[in-house]
N, C-alpha and C positions, 0 to 999 in steps of 0.2 A: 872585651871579655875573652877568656881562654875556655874552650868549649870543646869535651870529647864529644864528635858530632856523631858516632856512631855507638851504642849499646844495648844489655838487653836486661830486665828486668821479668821473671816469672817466678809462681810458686807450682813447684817440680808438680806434677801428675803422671803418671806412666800414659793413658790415654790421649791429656792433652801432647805430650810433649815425645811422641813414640820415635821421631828423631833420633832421639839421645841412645844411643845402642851401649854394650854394655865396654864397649872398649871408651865409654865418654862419661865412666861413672860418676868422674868429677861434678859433672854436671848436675845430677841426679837428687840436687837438693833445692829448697829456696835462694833465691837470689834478691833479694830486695833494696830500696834506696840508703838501709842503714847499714849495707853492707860494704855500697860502692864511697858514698860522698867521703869517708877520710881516705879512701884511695884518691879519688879525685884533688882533695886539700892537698894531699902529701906533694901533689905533682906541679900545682899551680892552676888546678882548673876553677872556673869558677860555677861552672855546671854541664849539663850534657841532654842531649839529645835522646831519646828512649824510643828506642825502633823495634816495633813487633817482633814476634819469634810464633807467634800460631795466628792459625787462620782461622778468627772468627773474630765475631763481633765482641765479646764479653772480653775479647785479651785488649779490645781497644778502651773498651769502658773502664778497664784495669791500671791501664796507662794513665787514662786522664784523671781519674782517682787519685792514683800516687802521686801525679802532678799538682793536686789541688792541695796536698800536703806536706810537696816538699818544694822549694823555692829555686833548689839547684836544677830539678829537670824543667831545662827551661823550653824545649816544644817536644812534641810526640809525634810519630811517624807507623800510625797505626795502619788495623787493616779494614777496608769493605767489601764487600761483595759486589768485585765491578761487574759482572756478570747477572746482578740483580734486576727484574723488573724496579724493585724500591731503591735504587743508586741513588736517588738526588734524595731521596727524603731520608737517609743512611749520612749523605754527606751532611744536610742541614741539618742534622739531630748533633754532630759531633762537632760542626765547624761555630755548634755555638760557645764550644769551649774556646778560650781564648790562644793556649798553648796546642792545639790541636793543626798544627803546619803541615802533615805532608802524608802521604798514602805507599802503604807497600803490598805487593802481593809477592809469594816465595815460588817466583817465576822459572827459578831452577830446577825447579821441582815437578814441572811440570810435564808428562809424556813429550807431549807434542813441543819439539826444540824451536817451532816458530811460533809459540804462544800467542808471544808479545806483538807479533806481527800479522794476528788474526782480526778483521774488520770490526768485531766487535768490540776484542779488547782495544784497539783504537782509540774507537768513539768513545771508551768507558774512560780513558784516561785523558782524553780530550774535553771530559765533561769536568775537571776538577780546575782547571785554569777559573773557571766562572767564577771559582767559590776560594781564589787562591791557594791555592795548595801545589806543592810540588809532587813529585810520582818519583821514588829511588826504586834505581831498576837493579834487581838481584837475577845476575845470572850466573851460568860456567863461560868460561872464554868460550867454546863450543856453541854460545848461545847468540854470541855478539852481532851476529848477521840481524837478527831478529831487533834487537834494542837498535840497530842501527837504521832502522826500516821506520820503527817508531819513533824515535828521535826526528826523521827527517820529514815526516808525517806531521808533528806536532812541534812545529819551530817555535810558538809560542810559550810552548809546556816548559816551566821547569825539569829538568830533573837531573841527577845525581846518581853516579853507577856506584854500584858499591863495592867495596873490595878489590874494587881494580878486573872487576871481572874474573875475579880467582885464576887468577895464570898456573901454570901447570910448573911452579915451582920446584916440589920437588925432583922432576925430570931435568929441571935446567931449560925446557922448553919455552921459544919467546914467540916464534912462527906457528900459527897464523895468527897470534896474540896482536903482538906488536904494532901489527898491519892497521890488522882492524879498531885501536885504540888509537889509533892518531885518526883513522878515516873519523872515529866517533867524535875524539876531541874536534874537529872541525866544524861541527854542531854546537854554536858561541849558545844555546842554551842547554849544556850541557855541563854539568861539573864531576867531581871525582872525590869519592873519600880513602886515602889513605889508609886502609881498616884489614882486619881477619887477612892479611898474609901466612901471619904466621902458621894457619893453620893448613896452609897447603904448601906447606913447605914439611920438611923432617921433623916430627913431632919435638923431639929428644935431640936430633943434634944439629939443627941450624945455628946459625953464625950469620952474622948482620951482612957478609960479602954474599950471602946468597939472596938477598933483595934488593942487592944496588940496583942490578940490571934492569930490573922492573918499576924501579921506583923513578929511575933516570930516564925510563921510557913515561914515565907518566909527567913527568917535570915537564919535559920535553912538550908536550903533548898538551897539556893543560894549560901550562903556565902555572905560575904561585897564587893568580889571584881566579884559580877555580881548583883548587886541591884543598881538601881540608882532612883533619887527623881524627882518627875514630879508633878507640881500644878496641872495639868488637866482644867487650867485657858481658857475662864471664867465658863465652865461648874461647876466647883469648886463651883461659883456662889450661887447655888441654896442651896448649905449649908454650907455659911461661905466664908468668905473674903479670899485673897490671904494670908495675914500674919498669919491667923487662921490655915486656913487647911496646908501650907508651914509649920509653927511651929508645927505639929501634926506628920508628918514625923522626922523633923531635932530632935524633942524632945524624941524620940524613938531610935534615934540613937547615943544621947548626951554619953550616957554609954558606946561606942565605944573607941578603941582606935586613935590617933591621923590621924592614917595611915587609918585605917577604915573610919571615916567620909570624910575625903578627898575622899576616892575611890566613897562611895555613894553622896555626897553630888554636885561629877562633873567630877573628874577624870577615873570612870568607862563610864560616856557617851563619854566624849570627844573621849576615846579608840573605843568605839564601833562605835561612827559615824564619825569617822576619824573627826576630828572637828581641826582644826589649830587656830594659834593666830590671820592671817590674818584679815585687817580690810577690810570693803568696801570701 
């Protein structure tokens, strides 16, 4: 299967969704499954991965809803409350959905730049291996010290950086990026999604030569068969269409071998999020 392994699915709130500032108005509406899947047909996918966008419990119950009715989101990447007394009876309530693979928290977002490397949260994400689930760590390159702490903490733990750690694109900036994304690739449970570049790049005038460098650093670094390709849809939005930014990945990886693009393009996610043929 061909699998956009990273997106996002909401119906717009100003409270839930206070992120969205006014320079992201695009943003500012519903987004829903019958808005993405002919984008996704158009392209060759055969379905996608649906990864939180707020922190609560109801945006996860929301996920796996829309999953129970549409056949193409084929696992969810929602959120808990690792920080809960009720963690495990939070995981056990959701891990009884069958598409329910993998936990995020919007750890960028977070004051304290070494969150992820706080003894708590740890143990909180060390407590999901039990119940199989992976953990995608969302940070700024600025944060990578910390996921690299947790990483080598939890060599059993799945997990999956996302967006490449958002390198500081549009500066042209690779150091201390670079560094720190191969020390992390050396973490063999570790993988990498291809995703939301665009949007730390020049809204309005990027051009595909200003991602090679980072993209050849993740090649590099990963290999083909722990890279996979993620729209970051619709936050994609704010710099370029689904076919734009989709084509900006698959076109970087076009010089692959047969077996290569396969891995990146769906077969590496399908692996990591247990993903089945099952329909709904």
């Amino acid at each position: 299967m061909r699998i956009d392994a990273h997106q996002h699915f909401w119906r717009y709130r100003p409270d839930t969704h206070g992120w969205i500032s006014d320079e992201m108005a695009v943003l500012k509406r519903d987004f829903l499954p019958e808005d993405l899947e002919p984008l996704l047909r158009a392209r060759g996918f055969d379905g996608c991965v649906a990864v939180q966008a707020a922190q609560s419990i109801n945006e996860t119950r929301f996920l796996l809803e829309l999953a129970e009715r549409h056949a193409f989101i084929k696992a969810v990447v929602g959120y808990v409350d690792l920080l809960s007394p009720d963690l495990d009876g939070q995981l056990e309530l959701f891990c009884e959905h069958p598409r329910f693979r993998g936990v995020r928290h919007i750890a960028q977002d977070e004051p304290d730049e070494r969150w992820l490397a706080r003894p708590e949260v740890v143990r909180a994400v060390g407590a999901l291996r039990a119940h199989g689930l992976s953990y995608d760590i969302l940070v700024y390159a600025r944060q990578l010290p910390a996921a690299l702490e947790l990483a080598g903490r939890l060599p059993d733990q799945p997990f999956v950086l996302d967006h490449l750690a958002k390198p500081e694109i549009r500066d042209g900036r690779l150091e201390p990026w670079r560094t720190q994304i191969r020390r992390l690739a050396e973490h063999a449970n570790v993988a990498c999604k291809v995703s939301g570049l665009v949007t730390e790049a020049d809204w309005r005038r990027w051009t595909p030569a200003d991602f090679r460098p980072y993209l050849e650093v993740a090649l590099e670094a990963f290999g083909p068969r722990r890279l996979m390709i993620g729209s970051d849809w619709p936050v994609c939005l704010l710099a370029g269409d689904y076919d734009r930014v989709v084509g900006l990945a698959a076109g970087f990886v076009a010089s692959l071998s047969a077996d290569e693009r396969t891995a990146i393009l769906g077969a590496n996610a399908t692996r990591f999020y247990g993903i089945t043929g099952e329909t709904a």
